[in-house]
Each structure stands twice: as C-alpha cells, then as structure tokens.
N, C-alpha and C positions, 0 to 999 in steps of 0.2 A: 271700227275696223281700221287698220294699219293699211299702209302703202302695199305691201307684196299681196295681204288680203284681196285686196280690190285691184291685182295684176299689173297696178304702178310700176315700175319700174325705174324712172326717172323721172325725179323732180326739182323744181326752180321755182323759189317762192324770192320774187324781188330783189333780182340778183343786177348787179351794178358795178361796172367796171370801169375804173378809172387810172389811167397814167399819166407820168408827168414829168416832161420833159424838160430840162435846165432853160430852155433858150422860150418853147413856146409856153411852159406852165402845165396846166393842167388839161387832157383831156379827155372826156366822157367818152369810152369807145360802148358801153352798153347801158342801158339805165332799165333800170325797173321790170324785168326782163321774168316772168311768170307761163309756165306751162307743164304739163306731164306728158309723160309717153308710158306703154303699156305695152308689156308681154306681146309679141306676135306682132308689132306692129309697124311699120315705115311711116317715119314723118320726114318730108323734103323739106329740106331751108331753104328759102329764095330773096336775094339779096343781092344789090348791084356790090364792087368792089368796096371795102371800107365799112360798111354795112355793119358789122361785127359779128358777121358768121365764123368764122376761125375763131375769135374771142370765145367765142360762145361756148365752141366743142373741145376747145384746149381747158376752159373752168369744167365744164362737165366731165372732161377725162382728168381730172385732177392736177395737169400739167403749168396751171397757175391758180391762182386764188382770187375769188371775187372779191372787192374792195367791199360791199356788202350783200345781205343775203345768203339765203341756203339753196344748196344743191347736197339731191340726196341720192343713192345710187342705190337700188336694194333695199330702201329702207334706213340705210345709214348715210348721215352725214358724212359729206366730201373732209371739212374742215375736221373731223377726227378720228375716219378712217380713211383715207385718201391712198394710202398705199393699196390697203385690201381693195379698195373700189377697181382700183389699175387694174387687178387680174383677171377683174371679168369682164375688161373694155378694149375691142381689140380696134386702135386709132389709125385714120391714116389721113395726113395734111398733104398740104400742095407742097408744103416744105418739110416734108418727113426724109430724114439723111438716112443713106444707107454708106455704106464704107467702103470704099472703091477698090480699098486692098485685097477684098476677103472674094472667093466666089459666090455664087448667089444662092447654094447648100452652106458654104460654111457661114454666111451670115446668119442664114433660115437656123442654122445649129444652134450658134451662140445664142440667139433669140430666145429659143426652146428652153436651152439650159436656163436663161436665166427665168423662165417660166418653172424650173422643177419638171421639165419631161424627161424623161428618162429618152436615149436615145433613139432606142430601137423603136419608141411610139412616135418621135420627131420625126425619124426617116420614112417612118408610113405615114403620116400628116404631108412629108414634104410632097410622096410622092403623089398621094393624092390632090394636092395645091397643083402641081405642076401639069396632070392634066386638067384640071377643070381650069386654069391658068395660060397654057399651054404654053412654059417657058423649061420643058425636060431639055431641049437643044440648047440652053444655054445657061443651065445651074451650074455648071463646071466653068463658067469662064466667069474673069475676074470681070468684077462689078463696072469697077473703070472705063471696058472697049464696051461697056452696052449702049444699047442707044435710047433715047427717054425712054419709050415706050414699053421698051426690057427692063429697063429700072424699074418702072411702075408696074410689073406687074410683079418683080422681087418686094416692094415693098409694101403692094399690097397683100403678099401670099405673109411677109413680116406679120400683119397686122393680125391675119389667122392662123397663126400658127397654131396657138394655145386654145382653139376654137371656142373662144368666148361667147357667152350669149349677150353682150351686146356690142353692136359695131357701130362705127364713128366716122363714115367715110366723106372726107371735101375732099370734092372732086376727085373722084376714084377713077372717071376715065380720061382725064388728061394725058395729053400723049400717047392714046392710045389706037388702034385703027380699027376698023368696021367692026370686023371679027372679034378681036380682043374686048372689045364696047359691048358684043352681045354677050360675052363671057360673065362681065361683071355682072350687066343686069340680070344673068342668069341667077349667077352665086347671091343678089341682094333677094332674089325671089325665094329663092330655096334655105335662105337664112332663116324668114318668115316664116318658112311652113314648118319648119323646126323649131319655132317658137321662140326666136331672137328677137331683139329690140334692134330699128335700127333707123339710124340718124343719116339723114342721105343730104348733103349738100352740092348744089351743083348748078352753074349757068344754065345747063339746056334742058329747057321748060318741057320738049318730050321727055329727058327720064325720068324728072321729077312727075311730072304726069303719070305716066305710065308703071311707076312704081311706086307710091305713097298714098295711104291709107289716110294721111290727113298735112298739109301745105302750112310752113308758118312763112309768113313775109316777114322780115327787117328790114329796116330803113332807119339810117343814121342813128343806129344802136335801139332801136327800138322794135316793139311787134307790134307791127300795123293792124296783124291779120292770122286769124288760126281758125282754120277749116278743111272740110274737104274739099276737094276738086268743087265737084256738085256744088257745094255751099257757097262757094266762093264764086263760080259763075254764075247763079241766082243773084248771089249778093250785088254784084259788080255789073248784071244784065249785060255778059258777055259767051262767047261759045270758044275762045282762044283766053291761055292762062296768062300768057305776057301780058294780053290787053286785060287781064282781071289786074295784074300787078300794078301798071300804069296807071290803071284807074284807081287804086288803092294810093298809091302818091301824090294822085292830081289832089285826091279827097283829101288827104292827109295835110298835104301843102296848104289846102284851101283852107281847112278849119285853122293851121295854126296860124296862117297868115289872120284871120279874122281872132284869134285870140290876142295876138300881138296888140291888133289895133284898140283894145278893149282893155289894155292894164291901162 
C-alpha cells in the first residue's frame, strides 16, 4: 500500500538541515528528523526557540530544501513536485510578510489570484475568513495602520484562502487577544473534522494540549519525542505537558552526556 492508501499525508524519512555560514561554518539546524502525519489529524510541535521548528515547516511547505532526505506531500516528493505540493499547503510563520501598501481584501485578492480563483469564489472565501476571523472592520484599511494582531489575523485568513487541506500554522495566535485566540482554535478544530491535516506549532502547552491528536518534541534540531498527550504523560510519569517536555530534556541531556563520556 502507498502513502495516501493508508491516509499519510505527510511524510519525513531522515530529513537533515544544514547551513552555513562564512564567519561560523557549518550549522546542523535539523538532523535525522522522521515522522508522518495522517488525513484528519493535528500534530503539535513543541520546541524551545532554535529548536528547528520553523526549519522544519518551511522544508515541508516546500519553502527551502533539506540538505538530505525525503519529504513527501501526497504521496509525492517535495524535491520534484514541490510547486504542486504548495497548493495544498496553506502556511503561516511568525515571519509571514504581508504588504503594507495594499488593504487586507486587496492582499486576500492577489493571494487568490495567484491560486487560480476566480474572483467571485475569492470574495465569498474572503467573506467567509472575515467572520470566523473577525477582521470585516478592517479589510478596507491599509495593511500599514493595523496593529499586530490585525495583521495576523489578515495573514492568517492569507494562508486559507485557497482552503487547502493541509495547514502549517507556527504560532498562529501570536499577537492575538482572548477572543481572536478562541477563533483560531476554533478554525484548527473545524479544519479536523473536515478532514485536513494539520501541523500546529506553538509555545503554549494549553493549545497544543488541547488541540493535537499526537505531540512531537524537538530539541536542538532533533525528535526527542512523538506521542500522544496520554503517552507521553505515562511515559514521563507526569499530569502537566511542560513537565513531560522537561523531563524529556533532562533524559535526553543525561543519555548524551553519558554517551560523550563513553567515545
């Protein structure tokens, strides 16, 4: 059986990212890095900063290249259909630009267009983003006088425009407030039951909790840890997820320190 057979969706077989810098050389931001995700599903990434979470969903959105290793989207390879992959991946980073010149319709437009919608189905997508989104008070005003948390919700509504089935979101509520926060987790819940895939990156160990069907930890470009909630508090003989993660570093620190001492 194939990947889409058995509701894969996205896969990483020993994927490894490496850059390298004139002054420091060479550095490993991911190594050896293996997991799938499935139809219907929320996996949270949990990672302190540098961790190589952003690495990770910019190679899987096709946005750079792993230095080795496959990722596959669909079934197909990143490395030789990587454009097709883009179209059913709607991305959104901590560093996603939007254009400060355009209003936050005429951005959502160009976006669409360059998806192949036709207008008339873009202005009913937008209108739809904008309430489950609820930024209809200010599609009309230039990108420019919004404030973070208007931006992010234009760039998040960017990322659905073309309603992909699968989503890629680090840190989707940053900058965002109470209300706008329960928006999102709404829209990641209701993604799910429509049968998306989706990649949820994020500091705060309630929405990663409370929305992911299965938890992968990184640490210093690697997976320490790939479970569910449940498995992972078992595992770690804790009732709190931060204290599953900590303890997943202490463990992690300890064996390699004891490997070190042993070449």
């Amino acid at each position: 059986m194939n990947n889409i057979e058995n509701n894969i969706v996205i896969s990483l077989e020993n994927v490894s990212k490496v850059f390298y810098d004139l002054k420091k050389g060479a550095f490993t931001a991911l190594s050896d890095i293996s997991f799938s995700c499935k139809k219907g599903e929320i996996v949270g990434l949990v990672g302190p900063n540098g961790a190589g979470k952003t690495t990770l969903l910019r190679i899987i959105s096709s946005l750079i290249s792993p230095t080795s290793g496959t990722v596959k989207v669909n079934g197909l390879d990143n490395s030789n259909h990587g454009e097709k992959n883009k179209k059913d991946i709607g991305f959104l980073s901590s560093d996603t630009a939007i254009y400060e010149r355009l209003t936050g319709k005429e951005l959502l437009l160009f976006f669409a267009d360059l998806y192949g919608m036709k207008k008339d189905l873009a202005l009913e997508r937008i209108d739809e983003l904008s309430q489950i989104l609820d930024f209809k008070k200010i599609e009309n005003r230039v990108c420019k006088n919004l404030s973070t948390g208007e931006k992010q919700k234009i760039s998040i509504a960017r990322a659905l425009i073309n309603d992909p089935n699968i989503l890629i979101l680090d840190e989707a509520t940053n900058g965002l407030d109470i209300l706008a926060r329960k928006h999102i987790l709404w829209l990641v819940k209701s993604a799910k039951e429509k049968g998306k895939t989706v990649l949820y990156s994020a500091h705060a160990m309630d929405e990663i909790e409370k929305l992911s069907d299965r938890i992968i930890f990184l640490y210093h470009g690697k997976l320490i840890s790939n479970g569910s909630t449940d498995d992972l508090k078992n595992k770690f003989q804790c009732d709190d997820l931060t204290q599953c993660f900590l303890k997943n570093i202490e463990q992690y620190e300890k064996n390699n320190d004891e490997y070190n001492k042993n070449l």
